[in-house]
Structures are given as structure tokens and as C-alpha cells.
N, C-alpha and C positions, 0 to 999 in steps of 0.2 A: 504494500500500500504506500510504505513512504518514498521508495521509489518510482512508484509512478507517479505522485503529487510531484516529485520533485522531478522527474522525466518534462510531466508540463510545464512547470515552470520556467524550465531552459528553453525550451520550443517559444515559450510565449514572451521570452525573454530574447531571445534571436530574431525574432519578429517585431520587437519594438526596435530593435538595436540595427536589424538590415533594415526599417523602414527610416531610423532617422538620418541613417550613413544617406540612403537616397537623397532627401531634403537637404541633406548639406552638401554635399556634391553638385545637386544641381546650384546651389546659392556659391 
């Protein structure tokens, strides 16, 4: 269990992190 809560977190955590890389790339 705690590694799957903590599985998502990384995932959801990689998704915040490659969507801001984009925003600042394009700026």
C-alpha cells in the first residue's frame, strides 16, 4: 500500500515538474 501511494506521488510529481520545465522553456 505504501508503495503504491508513494508510486503516485512520483508520477504526479513528474507531471507537475515536466509540465513546468515546458512553461519555462517556452518563457
Amino acid at each position: 500500500m505504501g508503495t503504491k501511494t508513494n508510486r503516485a506521488t512520483m508520477v504526479g510529481f513528474w507531471k507537475v515538474a515536466g509540465r513546468d520545465k515546458v512553461v519555462y522553456d517556452k518563457m
